[in-house]
C-alpha positions in Angstrom: -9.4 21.2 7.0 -9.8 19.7 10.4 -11.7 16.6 9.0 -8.9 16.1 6.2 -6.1 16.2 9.2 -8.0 13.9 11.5 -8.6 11.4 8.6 -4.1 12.0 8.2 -3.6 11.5 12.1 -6.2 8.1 12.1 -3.7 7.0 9.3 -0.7 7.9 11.1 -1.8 5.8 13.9 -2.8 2.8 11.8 0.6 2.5 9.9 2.3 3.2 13.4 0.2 -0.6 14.2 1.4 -2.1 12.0 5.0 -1.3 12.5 4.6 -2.7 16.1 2.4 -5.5 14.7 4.8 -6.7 12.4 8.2 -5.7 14.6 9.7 -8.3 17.2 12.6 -5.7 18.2 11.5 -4.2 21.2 13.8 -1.1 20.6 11.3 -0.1 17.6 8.3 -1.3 19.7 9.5 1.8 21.8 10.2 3.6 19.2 6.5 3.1 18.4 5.1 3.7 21.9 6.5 7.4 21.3 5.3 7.6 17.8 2.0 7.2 18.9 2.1 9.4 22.3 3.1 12.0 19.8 0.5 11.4 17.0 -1.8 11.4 20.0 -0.9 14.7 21.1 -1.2 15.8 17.2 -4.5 14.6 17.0 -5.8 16.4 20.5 -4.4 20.2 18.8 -6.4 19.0 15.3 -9.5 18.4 17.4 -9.3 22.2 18.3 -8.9 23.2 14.2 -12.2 21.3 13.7 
C-alpha cells in the first residue's frame, strides 16, 4: 500500500510541474506552489504507511 501511494504522490508532483511549466499566470504558479507544499505534506504521512 505505501509503495502504490508514494508512486500516486511522485505523480501528483510531476503533473503539478507541468502545470507551472507550462503556466505564465502567476496566480496559478501560486496556486501550484501550494499544490505542491500540500502533496509534500501528503507524501511525509505516506512515508509513515510504508
Amino acid at each position: 500500500v505505501g509503495r502504490r501511494l508514494d508512486f500516486i504522490t511522485q505523480e501528483m508532483l510531476r503533473e503539478a510541474n507541468t502545470i507551472a511549466s507550462k503556466s505564465s499566470d502567476t496566480t496559478i504558479n501560486q496556486s501550484v506552489i501550494e499544490m505542491k507544499c500540500a502533496i509534500d505534506r501528503i507524501k511525509e504521512q505516506v512515508q509513515n504507511v510504508e
